[in-house]
N, C-alpha and C positions, 0 to 999 in steps of 0.2 A: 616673324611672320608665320601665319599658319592661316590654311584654307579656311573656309568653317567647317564646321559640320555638326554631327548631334546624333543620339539615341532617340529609338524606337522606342514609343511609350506601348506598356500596355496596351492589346486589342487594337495598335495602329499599324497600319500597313505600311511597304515600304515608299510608296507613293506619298500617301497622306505626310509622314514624317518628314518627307522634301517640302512639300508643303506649307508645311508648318516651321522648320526650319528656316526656310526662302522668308518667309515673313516676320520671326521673331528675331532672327538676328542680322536682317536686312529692310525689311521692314516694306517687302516686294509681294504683291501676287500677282496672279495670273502668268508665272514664269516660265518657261518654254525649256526642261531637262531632258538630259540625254545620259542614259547605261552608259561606263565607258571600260566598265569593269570592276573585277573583284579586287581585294585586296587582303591580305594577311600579316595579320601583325602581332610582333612580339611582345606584349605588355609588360612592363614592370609593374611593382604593386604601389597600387595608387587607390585612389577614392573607394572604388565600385569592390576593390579586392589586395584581399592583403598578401596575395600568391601571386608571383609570375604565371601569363596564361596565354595562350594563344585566340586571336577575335579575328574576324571576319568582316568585313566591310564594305559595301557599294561605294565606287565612285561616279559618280554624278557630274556633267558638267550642267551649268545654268546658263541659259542664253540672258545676257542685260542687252537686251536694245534699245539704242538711243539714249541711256542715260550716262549722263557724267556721274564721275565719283562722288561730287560734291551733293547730286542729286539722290544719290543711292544715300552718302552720311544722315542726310537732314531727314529720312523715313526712318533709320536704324528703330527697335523699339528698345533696344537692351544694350545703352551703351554703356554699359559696364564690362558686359562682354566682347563688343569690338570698340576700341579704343582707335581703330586709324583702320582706313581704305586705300589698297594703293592698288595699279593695274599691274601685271607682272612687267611688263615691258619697263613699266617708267620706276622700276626700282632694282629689276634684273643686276649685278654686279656695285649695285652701291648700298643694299641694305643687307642684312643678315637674313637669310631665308632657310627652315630647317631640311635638314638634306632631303628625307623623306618627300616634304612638299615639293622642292626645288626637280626634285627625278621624276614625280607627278604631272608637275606642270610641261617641263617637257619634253615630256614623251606624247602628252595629249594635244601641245599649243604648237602646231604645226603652221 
């Protein structure tokens, strides 16, 4: 399990790229985000770079009101990239969740 999230394209702002994110990999607008803090992370070398590096990150929450999961799947635009929707509560202790997300989630889901 992992949150989503996504880069900042070219000339897009940090807003616009919630945005746009909330829509291509949930397939939602008009979503209601909230700052909830910075984040720092230790990258190994992957796609973007072939050197270990240090990145920076907004965490964001998204308000879903009123929709079921079922409801959020059936908009997805790119299910290639999310394969399964779960709420944290209804998977908490029975699926595998990466530490990272898992100390995310909560410290925010109070």
């Amino acid at each position: 399990m992992r949150l989503y999230s996504g880069c900042i394209d070219k000339d897009e702002t940090p807003r616009d790229c919630i945005i746009r994110e909330c829509y291509e990999e949930l397939g939602i607008e008009g979503t209601t985000f909230k700052y909830l803090g910075l984040m720092k992370f230790l990258m190994m070398p992957d796609y973007f770079s072939s050197k270990e590096r240090i990145e920076y990150g907004g965490l964001y929450g998204v308000t879903l009101e009123n929709m079921t999961i079922e409801e959020i799947y059936h908009q997805i635009n790119d299910r290639a990239e999310i394969v399964k929707l779960a709420f944290y509560k209804d998977i908490k202790d029975k699926e595998p969740i990466a530490p990272i997300d898992e100390k995310l989630l909560e410290y925010h889901i109070k």
